[in-house]
C-alpha positions as CSV (number, residue, x, y, z in Angstrom):
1,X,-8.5,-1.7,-6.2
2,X,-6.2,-3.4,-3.7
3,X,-3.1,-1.8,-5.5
4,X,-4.8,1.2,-5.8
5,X,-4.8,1.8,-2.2
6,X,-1.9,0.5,-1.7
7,X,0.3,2.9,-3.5
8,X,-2.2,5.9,-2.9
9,X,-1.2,4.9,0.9
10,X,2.7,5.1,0.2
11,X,2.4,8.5,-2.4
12,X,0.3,9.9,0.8
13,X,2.5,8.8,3.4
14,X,5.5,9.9,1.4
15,X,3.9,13.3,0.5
16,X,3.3,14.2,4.3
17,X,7.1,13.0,5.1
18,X,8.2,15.2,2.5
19,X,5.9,18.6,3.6
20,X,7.3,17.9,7.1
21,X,11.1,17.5,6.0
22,X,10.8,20.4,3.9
23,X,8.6,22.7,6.5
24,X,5.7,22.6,4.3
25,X,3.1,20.7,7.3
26,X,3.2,20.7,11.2
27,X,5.2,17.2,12.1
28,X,3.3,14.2,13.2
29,X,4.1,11.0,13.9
30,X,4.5,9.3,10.3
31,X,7.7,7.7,9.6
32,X,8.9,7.2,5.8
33,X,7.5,4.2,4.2
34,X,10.7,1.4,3.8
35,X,13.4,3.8,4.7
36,X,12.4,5.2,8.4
37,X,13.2,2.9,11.5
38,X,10.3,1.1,13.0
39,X,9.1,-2.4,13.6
40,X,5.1,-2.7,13.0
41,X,5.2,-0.2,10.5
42,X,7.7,-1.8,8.3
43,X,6.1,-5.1,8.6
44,X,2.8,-3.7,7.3
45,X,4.7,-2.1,4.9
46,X,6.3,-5.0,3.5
47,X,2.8,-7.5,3.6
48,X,1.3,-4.2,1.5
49,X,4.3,-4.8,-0.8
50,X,4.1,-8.2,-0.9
51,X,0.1,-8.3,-2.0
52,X,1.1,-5.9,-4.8
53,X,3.5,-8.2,-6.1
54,X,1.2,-11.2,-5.6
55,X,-1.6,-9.1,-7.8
56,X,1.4,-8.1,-10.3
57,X,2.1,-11.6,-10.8
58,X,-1.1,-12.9,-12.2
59,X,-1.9,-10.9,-15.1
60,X,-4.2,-13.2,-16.9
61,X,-6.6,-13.1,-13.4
62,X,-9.7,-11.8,-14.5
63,X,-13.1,-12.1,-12.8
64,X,-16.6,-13.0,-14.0
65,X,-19.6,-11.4,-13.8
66,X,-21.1,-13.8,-11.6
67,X,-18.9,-14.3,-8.0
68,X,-19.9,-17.9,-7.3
69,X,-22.1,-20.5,-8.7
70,X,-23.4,-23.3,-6.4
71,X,-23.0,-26.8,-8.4
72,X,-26.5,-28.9,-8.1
């Protein structure tokens, strides 16, 4: 799910930079993901890129039904 919103996020963000390049939607205030200038919004960028690639690298992850079990 994590990466799921993730790259819905960019694909949206890149869809409304696009419309507004091309003259498609009215222009707002949202800068390309990873190519526009901009200091916050390129660090949250790059931590949303970085947990993708932290999920990416674990592929034999799986979790159980049960979330945690308290030892007794």
């Amino acid at each position: 799910m994590l990466v799921t919103g993730a790259m819905a996020l960019f694909a949206v963000e890149v869809l409304i930079n696009t419309g507004m390049t091309v003259g498609l939607l009215p222009i707002t205030g949202l800068s390309l993901p990873l190519v526009s200038y901009g200091g916050s919004g390129m660090v949250a960028h790059l931590l949303m890129l970085g947990l993708v690639m932290n999920v990416g690298s674990r592929p034999d992850y799986e979790m159980t039904k049960e979330p945690f079990r308290f030892v007794e």
